[in-house]
Structure formats: C-alpha cells, structure tokens
Steps between C-alpha positions, in 0.01 A plus 500: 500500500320430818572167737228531804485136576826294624822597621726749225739227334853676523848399339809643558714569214902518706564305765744729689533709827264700424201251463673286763475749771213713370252389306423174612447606827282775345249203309485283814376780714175571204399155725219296252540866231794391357712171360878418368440283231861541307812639518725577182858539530750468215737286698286140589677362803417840647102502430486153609651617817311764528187300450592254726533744804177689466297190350464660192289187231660616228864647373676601157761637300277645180198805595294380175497142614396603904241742388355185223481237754446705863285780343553736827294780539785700615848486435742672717823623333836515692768483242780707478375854332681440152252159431188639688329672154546144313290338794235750535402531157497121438275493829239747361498366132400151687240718613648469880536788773840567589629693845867567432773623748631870437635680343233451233691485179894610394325798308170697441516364101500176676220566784286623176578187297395261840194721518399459155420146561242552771154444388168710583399348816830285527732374526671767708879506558569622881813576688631476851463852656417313863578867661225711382223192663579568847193623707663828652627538107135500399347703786730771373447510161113529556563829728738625210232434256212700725720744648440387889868663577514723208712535221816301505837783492827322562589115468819284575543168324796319605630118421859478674614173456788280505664255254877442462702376241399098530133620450615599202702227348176352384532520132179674416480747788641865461488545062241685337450177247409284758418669817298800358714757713621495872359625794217726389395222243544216759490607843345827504222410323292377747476848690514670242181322333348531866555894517377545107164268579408754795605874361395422174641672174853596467570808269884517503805324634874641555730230522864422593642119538801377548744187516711586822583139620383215292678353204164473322357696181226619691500746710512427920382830607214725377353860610191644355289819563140475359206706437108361499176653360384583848797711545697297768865424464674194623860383480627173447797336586598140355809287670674143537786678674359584858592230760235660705183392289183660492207591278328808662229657357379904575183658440471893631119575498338875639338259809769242552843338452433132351816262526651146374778358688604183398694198283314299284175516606272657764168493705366750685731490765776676279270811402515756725216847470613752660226836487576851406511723823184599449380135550722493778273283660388256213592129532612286244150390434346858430743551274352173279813256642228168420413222749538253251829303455606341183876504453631585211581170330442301176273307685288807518549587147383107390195508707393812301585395149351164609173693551544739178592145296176372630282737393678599203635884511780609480749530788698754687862547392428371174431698149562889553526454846798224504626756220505815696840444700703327230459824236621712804826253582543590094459873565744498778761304318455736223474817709806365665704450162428802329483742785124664448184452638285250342141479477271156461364720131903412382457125518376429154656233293748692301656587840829266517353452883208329409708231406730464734573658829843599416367628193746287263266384251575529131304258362254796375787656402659239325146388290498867372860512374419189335229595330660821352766299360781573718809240462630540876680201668305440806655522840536353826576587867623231761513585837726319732368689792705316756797561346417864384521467176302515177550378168392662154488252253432575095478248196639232756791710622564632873569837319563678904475418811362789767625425834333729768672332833867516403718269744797814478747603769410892636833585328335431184153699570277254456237575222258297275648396151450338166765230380554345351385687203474332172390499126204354361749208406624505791877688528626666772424869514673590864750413786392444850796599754798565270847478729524896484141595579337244688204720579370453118291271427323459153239835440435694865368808642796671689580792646867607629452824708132551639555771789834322605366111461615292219243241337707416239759330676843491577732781626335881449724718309628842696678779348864502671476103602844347494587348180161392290288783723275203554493416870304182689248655764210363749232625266392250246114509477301189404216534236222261711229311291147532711238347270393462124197666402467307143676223361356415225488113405560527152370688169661653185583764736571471895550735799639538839422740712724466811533732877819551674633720735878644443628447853809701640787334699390662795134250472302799379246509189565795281309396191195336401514353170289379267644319177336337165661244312341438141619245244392524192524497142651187451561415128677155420536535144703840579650409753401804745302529882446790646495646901383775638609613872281796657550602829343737735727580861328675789704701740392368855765609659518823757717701261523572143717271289742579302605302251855467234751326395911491539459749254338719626745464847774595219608214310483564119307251257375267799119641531361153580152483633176300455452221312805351409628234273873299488500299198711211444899454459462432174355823432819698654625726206133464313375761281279805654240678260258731633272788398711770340851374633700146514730312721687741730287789402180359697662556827287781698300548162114576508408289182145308529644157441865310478569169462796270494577199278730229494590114467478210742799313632419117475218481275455677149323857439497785667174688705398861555328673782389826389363733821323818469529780745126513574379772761572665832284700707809670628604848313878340461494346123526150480886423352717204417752291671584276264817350384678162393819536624682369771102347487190522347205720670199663379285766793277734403580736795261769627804675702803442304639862610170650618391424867115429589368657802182277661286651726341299800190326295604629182544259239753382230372339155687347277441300167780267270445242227767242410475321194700150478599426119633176434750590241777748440402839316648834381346795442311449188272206650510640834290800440179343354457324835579793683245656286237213552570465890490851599317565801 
C-alpha cells in the first residue's frame, strides 16, 4: 500500500490512558501528515467521551463496523495485551496497517500467527518500541555497525521501576494469561528492545527471576546475563520494586564509555560519552554524540512509519525486527525456569515456550494424546494469586488445593500445602490442623531436624527432654514461596514448577529449592488421579547441612522426613499394605511402594492413596513412616535412621508419586495398579 497524497487517516482502537496521554498528542504533532478519524472502545459512553475531547468525527463500540464506514489508513491499537492479536489481525485482513503498543503479542506462536496475515508489500503490523528512534539512539547504532569506536565488550541494561500493590489490583495486570509476564515482558521491554536493535544478535541468555514482593503470578524482579555474536556481554536487570526508578543503559566500547540515564524517555541531554584515556581529550562530538535532537517518543516513531506507510515498505520494529526482543523475553523466562542457558536455535514450536512465556502450554500436548487414543480426564489449574492459592480441578472436582503462601503461626513452620485433598468424586482424602498436630496440613514437604532447625513444625524432639523428649525451641524455619516458573493452565496433564527458599529462625536462607508438581492420569471411569512431587534443595548456606529425623536423635519408629501425608480421622485404625510387608511391618521398611485403605465417615465408600518411595540422591535408603494408629500417615522418608550430610552448593533430589483411588482395596486389586503406575 502506498498513500502519498492527503493526510494518513488514523483510528484508535482503546480509548484509555495510554492513547489519552500518548498517542494523540503523538498524531497532532505529524501537523497536515496525519488525522483521527475514529476511536473504538468497547464501552460507548467512554469513546464518545473520548471523541468529544479531542474532536474525534467519528466513535464506536465494534472494529469491523469503524474500519467499514471510516476506512483509516492506520489504526493504532491500545488495548489491554490479552485482546491486542484479535484487533490486529482483523485490521490487516481489512487490508489496514496497524501500529500496536508493546509488548507485541502474549507469545511467539501468537506474534507468528499476527504475522501471517501481513501481505507482500502490506499491510504491515508495527509496534511501539519509541526508545530505539531517538537521535543519539541512532547515531550509535551507525558507529556500532561501522566500527567508529570498535567492537562493543561489556553492556548494562537496566529498567528499575516502581509499582505497588494498587498498580496491581487491575484485573489483567501481573498473570501470564492476560499480561504476557511481568516486568521483563512489560516494563523491561522497552530497553531491552533498545539494547538488542543496536548490538545486534544474541547467542545465549542465563536467567534468574523472581517474585520477592508482589502478589502477582508474574514475576517482579528479573536478572539476566547474555552473550551476542560480536562477542560482547551485557546484563540485564528487570524491576517494579525500586522506589528509586531508573532505566540506565551501558555500552563499554575500546574508544569510549556510551551511557543512558533516564525514566521514560530521553534526548540527548541524558547520554553522556565519556572517551577511553587514550582519547583523553575527545569531546562528546568526536566520539559520534549527534547534533541532531529527536527525543525518543512515539511521535518520532509515527512520523517514520507515516513515511514507510507512504511509500509502501515495510517498517522498523515490525516483522523480524518487532520479533527479535519478544523470542529473547521467551528465552529468558525459559532460561530462568529450567536453569540452563538458552539459545534463540531452541525456540521452535515444539518448545512449550513458544507458546507461552511461562511455558504452560499443553494444548500440543493434549492434541497428541488425543489422537493416540488416550482416555485421560483433562485438568485444570486456578490460581488465586492474591490469596496464594491454586486449585487443581479434574472431571468437575477441586481434587487439591496447593497453597504456596500459608497464613501459619512460626510455631507451626510455615510451609506450602495441598488440602484439601480429594477423590475424583470428590471425598476427603486428608486433615488440615488436627487438635494434636496442628502443623499438618493435607500432603507437605517437611523436615524436623535440618542442622538444629525444624521445618516441620512444632516442638523438636531431644534425647533426655523431660517427659515426651520433644521440647518447644526458637528455631522453626519457614519454607518461603519466591516465584512459579510454570503453571500450566490446563491439559490432560499439568505442572508446577515452584522456588522457595527454606529460611532459618535466625532470618537466614539455607536452601534453595526447586519443586514440580504434576497431576496426571486422571481416569473417571476408575476412579484414580495421579501426583507426582520432585524436588531438588540447594545448600546455600555457609555450612554443610545435615539433615534427620527424631529418629535418628534416638527415638525408635519416628523417622519422619520429607513429604508427608496425615490422612483423615476416619482412616485412624485403616489397613496398611505395602511391598513385601503389611500394617505394622512397614514401619522403617525399604519396600518401593505402600499404601493405605479405608472408609469415609459421612458419606459411603472408602478411598486409597497408594505412595511409592521414588528416589533420593542421598546414599541413606529411602524408608517408611507409615502407620494408622493413634492416626493415619503415609512419608516416604529419605532419612528415617540415616542422616544426610549437604555440602555448601551441593544438592538434594528427591522424587514421590501418590496415587488417589477412589475406592477401598486389598491386596489382590491393589497390585495391578501398583504394577500399572510404577514410576
């Protein structure tokens, strides 16, 4: 398409803040270039407001109808991200250019589908990377490109912002559905797309993120090391938790020190070139600082897809270009998740990251498992992330609930949980704070006796304490959620992979942990789900770790550690059956599975949960606690009488599966699902 003649018609597609306060005053300063001939907004009163103010002829609720009747040239999108891909492609399939705030799309499958519908020559689909179009921007990235200060060697890229909690009561802001990610999808993007467009290919990105503050899904903080083709290294550093805000930029050349300093945008003022001491002497200017001065600004950005819309081509920050910075937010989420470097070659569309950021979706997944015939009861995953919660939900039934911010006195070592815990039909499979353990709740990771500090909960058992030998002390650690790396929406399997720190009484952090949640295996008909809890704990403390149980302080039979779970009252007295041995005879044993079975108080039936022991990295074998008498409990523990010694940045793995079996069994129909379910 090319428009030479007549000023670009433009409509605006979202009448909120954004186009309020930046766009419009972008298209009135084109002068006799550029015209507001609509405005969209799916709430009336407020487009006809909006139009009113900025004499705008025309207003609507429906895009098909405005882009019928106005025709624009142009149509600027400033929706919230989760209904931007509906409006672009219905803008280019009209045949219209579109110019759409960042980030570009949720996902790179989505950025490829919006691409798709460009044609050859137009329409193009752009998107609002204002930083990059600043003159001093540009001046450098021609001397990168022809080598007038040499090779670039070390670069800083730094968004430090500042939102609190009320920025974040806005439904739609800080999910991965919605929002696309958190700060390095939404804030840091802009710097980060401005640093990418001048150093040119990234090779590899190392990763860490974090949610230290925010009640959001997202993360709020982000770190990132990362390699390019010309051999420089830059790190990054994403944040809406620093009250003093900046976005500073860093560029280390052999001749000179190039530097950004400044908010939300910048002119030359804020760039400072400072000359290596061999250029003592050099002024800004000799080092290629440029006379011109164009801010950054969309208003810079319009005037040159204006001229690129006029003559047809196809504009910056568009295509492969607008591309480039959302497949490396993907590689740092993913780098960040799974804890290796990640190059732009592993962002193909079997990886779960090209669909979503967090990497949760199954929907490949799920078409496969269809196809082969597989039966599975699809599953669901609700996250409450304000009240630290979420829900698992199969065949209509809340089967568990995972709650990662536990409101728990320190007494009770406060530690993520799942309860309740329930059947495919829905019956109670655990007790949350019986009267005489309060500290269990549902199915947990716990730990009594890590190098003196109990994260179990409750008094700490010590040989020659006065009556029990348990005794209350000031050391009850807390287990501390930090982010989620995946949480998958749904699928006929789903994950969670979740970081904590296990923090001492005395404030300290002396373990890094990373643990997987999968559901799975849900059959209706049978009656059976299935969970599997993997775990991997860092030692980041000073010292080595050691780590037991009251048994292995000298109380008989009472090797509790790990993953733990206290089943209902009604299973008190139940029946034990295990591999090789049976009720009383599974205490300390090293069998690969047990189970218990039982009935329900209140409604008819009975359930099983059959557990297997799994693996430990540890050299101690992996034994049971398990019993059903004064209460029910079932804990694969990896140091039942066998202490684990962790050295500083040594680490712990450990693998369980639960099965949940919504009837009563013995041994005869017990062992063909063991058989079937065996890890």
């Amino acid at each position: 398409m090319t428009k030479r003649d007549g000023p670009v018609r433009i409509a605006i597609v979202g009448a909120g803040h954004v186009a309020e306060t930046s766009h419009l005053p972008a298209i009135r300063s084109q002068g006799p270039n550029a015209r507001v001939v609509a405005v969209v907004d799916v709430e009336p009163e407020r487009a006809r407001d909006f139009a009113d103010r900025w004499q705008i002829p025309e207003c609507y609720r429906g895009l098909d109808k405005m882009l019928r009747e106005a025709a624009p040239d142009l149509v600027i999108v400033c929706t919230p991200p989760a209904a931007r891909r509906e409006a672009v492609v219905t803008c280019l399939d009209a045949g219209v250019w579109v110019w759409c705030e960042e980030p570009p799309a949720l996902s790179l499958a989505e950025y490829d589908e919006i691409a798709a519908h460009e044609g050859e020559g137009g329409p193009y689909a752009s998107y609002v990377f204002q930083q990059r179009f600043g003159s001093s921007a540009r001046a450098l990235r021609d001397h990168i490109r022809n080598g007038r200060l040499g090779n670039p060697l070390i670069g800083i890229c730094h968004t430090l912002w500042y939102r609190d909690d009320a920025y974040y009561e806005v439904p739609w802001r800080g999910t991965w559905n919605t929002d696309g990610g958190g700060p390095t999808m939404r804030h840091g993007i802009h710097q980060m797309d401005l640093i990418l467009s001048l150093m040119g290919e990234w090779t590899e990105v190392r990763a860490e993120t974090g949610t230290l503050a925010r009640h959001v899904e997202t993360e709020d903080a982000s770190m990132a090391i990362v390699r390019f083709a010309s051999g420089a290294m830059v790190c990054m550093v994403n944040s809406v938790l620093s009250p003093r805000e900046t976005s500073y930029l860093r560029f280390d050349f052999p001749e000179a020190t190039v530097e950004l300093s400044h908010l939300y945008g910048y002119d030359n003022d804020d760039w400072r070139w400072t000359p290596a001491p061999h250029r003592a002497d050099d002024s800004a200017a000799d080092l290629g600082a440029p006379e011109e001065n164009d801010p950054s600004s969309r208003a810079v950005q319009l005037r040159h897809l204006i001229d690129d819309l006029r003559r047809g081509r196809r504009p910056e920050a568009s295509g492969g270009d607008g591309r480039r910075v959302l497949a490396f937010i993907a590689a740092l989420y993913q780098s960040a998740d799974t804890g290796r470097p990640v190059s732009p070659g592993l962002l193909t569309a079997d990886n779960p990251y090209y669909h979503s950021m967090n990497g949760g979706s199954l929907q490949n997944t799920s078409i496969l498992r269809s196809a082969a015939g597989m039966a599975d009861t699809a599953f669901q995953i609700r996250d409450d992330h304000r009240g630290g919660r979420l829900s698992v939900v199969a065949a209509d039934t809340e089967i568990a609930t995972y709650v990662y911010r536990p409101e728990a006195p320190r007494e009770e070592s406060p530690k993520p949980y799942l309860y309740p815990l329930r059947t495919l039909s829905g019956a109670p499979l655990a007790v949350f704070r019986p009267w005489d353990h309060r500290w269990h709740r549902g199915l947990q990771m716990t730990w009594a006796h890590v190098s003196g500090q109990n994260f179990l909960g409750g008094p700490t058992f010590e040989q020659g304490a006065q009556r029990t030998g348990y005794a209350w002390r000031e050391n009850n650690g807390t287990q501390l959620h930090r982010s989620f790396g995946r949480v998958d929406a749904g699928g006929t399997e789903v994950s969670v992979i979740e970081r904590l720190d296990w923090v001492a009484a005395t404030g300290e952090n002396w373990l890094a942990e990373t643990r997987t949640l999968r559901f799975h295996s849900a059959d209706v008909d049978r009656g059976i789900w299935a969970l599997d809890f993997s775990t991997e704990l860092t030692n980041t403390h000073t010292e080595t770790l050691e780590f037991g149980s009251p048994t292995t302080h000298g109380r008989p039979n009472a090797g509790y550690a790990g993953l733990f779970w206290r089943g209902p009252r009604a299973f008190t007295s139940a029946r034990i059956i295990a591999d090789g041995a049976d009720g009383a005879g599974v205490m300390g044993a090293t069998g690969a599975w047990a189970a218990i079975t039982g009935a329900h108080d209140g409604i008819d039936g009975g359930a099983t949960i059959l557990a297997y022991a799994g693996s430990s990295s540890a050299q101690a074998p992996i034994k049971w606690f398990s019993r059903s008498d004064p209460f029910a409990c079932l804990n694969p523990s990896p140091a039942f009488d066998a202490e684990i010694k962790l050295e500083p940045g040594q680490i712990l793995s450990l693998r369980h599966r639960f099965v949940f079996i919504d009837h009563s069994t013995d041994r005869s129909t017990l062992e063909p699902i063991v058989r079937e379910f065996a890890p």
